[in-house]
C-alpha positions as CSV (number, residue, x, y, z in Angstrom):
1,X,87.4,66.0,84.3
2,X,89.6,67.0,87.0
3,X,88.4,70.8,88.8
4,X,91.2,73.4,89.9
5,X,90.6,73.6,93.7
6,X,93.8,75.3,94.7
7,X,95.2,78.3,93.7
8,X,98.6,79.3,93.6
9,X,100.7,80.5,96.6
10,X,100.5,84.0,95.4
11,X,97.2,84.0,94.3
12,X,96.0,83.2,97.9
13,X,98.5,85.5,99.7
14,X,97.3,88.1,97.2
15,X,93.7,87.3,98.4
16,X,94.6,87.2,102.1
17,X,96.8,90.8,102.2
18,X,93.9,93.1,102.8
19,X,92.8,90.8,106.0
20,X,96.0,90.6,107.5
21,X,97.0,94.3,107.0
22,X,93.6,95.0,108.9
23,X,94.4,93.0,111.8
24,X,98.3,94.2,112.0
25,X,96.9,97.6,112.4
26,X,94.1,96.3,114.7
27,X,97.4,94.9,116.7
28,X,99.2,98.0,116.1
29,X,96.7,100.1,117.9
30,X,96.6,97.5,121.2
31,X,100.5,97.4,120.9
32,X,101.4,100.8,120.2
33,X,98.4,103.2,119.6
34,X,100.6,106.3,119.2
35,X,102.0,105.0,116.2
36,X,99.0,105.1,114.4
37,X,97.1,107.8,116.3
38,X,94.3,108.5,118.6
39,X,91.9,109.3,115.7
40,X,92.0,106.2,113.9
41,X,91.9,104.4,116.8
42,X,88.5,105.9,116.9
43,X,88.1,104.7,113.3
44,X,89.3,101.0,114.0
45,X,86.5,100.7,117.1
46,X,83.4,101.2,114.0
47,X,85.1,99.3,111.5
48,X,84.1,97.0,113.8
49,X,80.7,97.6,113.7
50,X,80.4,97.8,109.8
51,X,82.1,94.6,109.8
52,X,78.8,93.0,111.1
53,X,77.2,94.5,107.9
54,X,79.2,93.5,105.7
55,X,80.1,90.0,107.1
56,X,75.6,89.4,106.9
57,X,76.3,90.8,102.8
58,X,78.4,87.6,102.3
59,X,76.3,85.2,102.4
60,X,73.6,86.7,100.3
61,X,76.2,87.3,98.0
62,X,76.9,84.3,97.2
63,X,73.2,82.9,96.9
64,X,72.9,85.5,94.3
65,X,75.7,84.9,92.5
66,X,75.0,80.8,92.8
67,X,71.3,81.4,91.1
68,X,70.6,78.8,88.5
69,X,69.0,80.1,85.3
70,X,69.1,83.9,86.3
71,X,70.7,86.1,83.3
72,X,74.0,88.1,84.1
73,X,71.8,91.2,84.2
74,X,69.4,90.1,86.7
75,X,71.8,89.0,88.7
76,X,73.9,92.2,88.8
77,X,70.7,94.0,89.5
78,X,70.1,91.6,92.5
79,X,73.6,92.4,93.5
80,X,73.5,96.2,92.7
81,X,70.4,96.4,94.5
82,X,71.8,94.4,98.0
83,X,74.8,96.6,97.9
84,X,72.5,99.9,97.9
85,X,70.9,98.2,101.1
86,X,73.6,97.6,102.9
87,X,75.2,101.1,102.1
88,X,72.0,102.9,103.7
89,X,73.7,101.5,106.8
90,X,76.8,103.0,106.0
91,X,75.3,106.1,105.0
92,X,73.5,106.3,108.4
93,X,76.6,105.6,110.4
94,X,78.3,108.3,108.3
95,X,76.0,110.5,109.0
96,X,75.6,109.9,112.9
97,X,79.8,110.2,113.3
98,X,79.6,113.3,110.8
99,X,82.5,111.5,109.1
100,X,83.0,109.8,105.4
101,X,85.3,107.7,107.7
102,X,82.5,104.5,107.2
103,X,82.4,105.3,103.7
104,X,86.2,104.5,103.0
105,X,85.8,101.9,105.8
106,X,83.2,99.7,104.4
107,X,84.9,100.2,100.6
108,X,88.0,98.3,102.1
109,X,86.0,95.4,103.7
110,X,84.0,95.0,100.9
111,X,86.8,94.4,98.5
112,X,88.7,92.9,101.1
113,X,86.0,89.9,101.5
114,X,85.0,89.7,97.3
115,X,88.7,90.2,96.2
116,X,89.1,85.8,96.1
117,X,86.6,86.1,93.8
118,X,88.9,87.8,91.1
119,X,92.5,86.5,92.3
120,X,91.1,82.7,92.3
121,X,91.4,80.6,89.0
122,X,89.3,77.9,90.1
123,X,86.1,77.3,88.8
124,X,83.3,79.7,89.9
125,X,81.3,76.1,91.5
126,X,84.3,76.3,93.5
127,X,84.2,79.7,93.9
128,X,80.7,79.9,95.2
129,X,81.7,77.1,97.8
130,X,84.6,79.2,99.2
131,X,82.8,82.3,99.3
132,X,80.2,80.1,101.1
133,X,82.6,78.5,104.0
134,X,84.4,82.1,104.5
135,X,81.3,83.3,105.3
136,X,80.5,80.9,108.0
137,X,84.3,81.4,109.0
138,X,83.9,85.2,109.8
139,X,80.1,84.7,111.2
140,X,81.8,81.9,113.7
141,X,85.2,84.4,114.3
142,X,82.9,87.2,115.1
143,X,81.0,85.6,117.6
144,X,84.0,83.6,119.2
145,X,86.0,86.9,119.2
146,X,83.1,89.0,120.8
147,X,82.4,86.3,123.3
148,X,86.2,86.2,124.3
149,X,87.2,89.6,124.3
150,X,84.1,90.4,126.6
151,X,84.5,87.3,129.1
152,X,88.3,86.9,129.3
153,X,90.5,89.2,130.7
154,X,93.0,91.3,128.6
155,X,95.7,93.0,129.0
156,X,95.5,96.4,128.1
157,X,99.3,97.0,126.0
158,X,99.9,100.9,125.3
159,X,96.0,101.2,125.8
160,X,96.6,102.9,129.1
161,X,94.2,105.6,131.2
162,X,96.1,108.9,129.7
163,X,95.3,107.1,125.6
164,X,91.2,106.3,126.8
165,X,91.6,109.8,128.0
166,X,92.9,111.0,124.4
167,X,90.6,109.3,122.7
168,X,87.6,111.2,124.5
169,X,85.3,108.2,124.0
170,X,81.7,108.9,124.5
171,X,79.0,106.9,126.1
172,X,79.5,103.5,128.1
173,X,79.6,99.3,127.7
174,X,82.5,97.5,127.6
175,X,84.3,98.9,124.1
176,X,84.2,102.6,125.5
177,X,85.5,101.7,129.6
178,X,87.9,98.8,127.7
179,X,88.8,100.0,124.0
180,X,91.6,97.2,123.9
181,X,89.3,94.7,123.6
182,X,87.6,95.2,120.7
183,X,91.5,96.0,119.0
184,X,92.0,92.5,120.6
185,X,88.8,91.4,118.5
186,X,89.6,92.9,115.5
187,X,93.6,91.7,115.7
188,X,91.7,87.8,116.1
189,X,89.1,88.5,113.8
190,X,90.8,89.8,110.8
191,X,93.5,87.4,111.6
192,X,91.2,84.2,111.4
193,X,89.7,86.0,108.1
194,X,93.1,86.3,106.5
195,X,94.5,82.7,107.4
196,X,91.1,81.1,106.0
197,X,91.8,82.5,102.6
198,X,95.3,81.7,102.8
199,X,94.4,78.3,103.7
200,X,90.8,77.7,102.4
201,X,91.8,74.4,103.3
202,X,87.2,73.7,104.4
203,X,86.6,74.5,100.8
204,X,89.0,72.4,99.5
205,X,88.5,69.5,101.0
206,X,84.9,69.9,100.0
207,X,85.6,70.1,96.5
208,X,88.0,66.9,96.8
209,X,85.5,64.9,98.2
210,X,82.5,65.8,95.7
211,X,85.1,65.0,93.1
212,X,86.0,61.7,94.2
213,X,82.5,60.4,94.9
């Protein structure tokens, strides 16, 4: 029996859309930050940070979801239940930025990461195999992009001494003194996120060669 392990042009651009407009407005705010304002420059910087949470919920995700004779309804317990977990995180960086800001934030990555799941009509084997491979994609982008922004020189765009000054940044490290890079992360990181699931070409191939053998 032959297994549907590519999905249709739309179906993929569909599933890639959220990533991309993330890192546009990631690129946006290194390009031009007035367009989109000082505040949600502010708000792009933590999206970074509840990134790492929910990039750590993929992969747990998709063990759950790959469990072998586990009813529906222990499994969306399991799920309901992880999700609950990682929103105390949330919650807490809600809380400490006195702002629903993460709330909203970690809404948009979640869907952003799960929405393959509902625009792909390949099997869910297949499914469970992408959702597998994009999470090694975005834990391997993360670190690349962290390790690159911090080590190699940027340029700074429209991120200029007046905007650090606007954006009245508190506390020190490299993000606060050097906002552009982590908009130089997030542009990369997003970016790499939206061409793997326009191309989940590591998936694929996967699929071809269990089929074959």
């Amino acid at each position: 029996m032959q297994t549907q392990d590519s999905d249709p042009l739309l179906a993929r651009a569909f599933s890639a859309l959220p990533d991309a407009i993330t890192s546009a407005a990631f690129f946006c705010a290194w390009i031009a930050p007035a367009t989109i304002g000082y505040e949600r420059i502010r708000d792009l910087m933590l999206v970074m940070l509840i990134e790492f949470v929910v990039m750590h919920s993929g992969g747990f995700t998709a063990g759950i979801l790959g469990m072998e004779n586990v009813s529906r309804t222990k499994r969306a317990l399991f799920l309901a239940g992880l999700t609950a977990f990682y929103m105390m995180f949330v919650l807490a960086f809600s809380f400490a930025f006195s702002s629903t800001w993460p709330i909203w934030a970690f809404l948009w990555l979640f869907v952003s990461r799960f929405l393959q799941l509902f625009t792909s009509g390949a099997q869910m084997e297949i499914k469970l195999q992408r959702m597998t491979g994009a999470w090694v994609v975005s834990a391997m982008a993360y670190i690349c992009g962290a390790l690159f922004t911090a080590f190699i020189p940027l340029p700074s765009f429209g991120i200029t001494p007046e905007v650090i000054a606007a954006l009245h940044l508190q506390g020190s490290g490299l993000w606060i003194e050097q906002p552009w890079t982590v908009l130089a992360f997030g542009a990369f990181y997003f970016g790499v996120l939206a061409w793997s699931k326009f191309k989940p070409f590591v998936a694929d191939k996967s699929v071809r060669f269990q089929s074959r053998s």
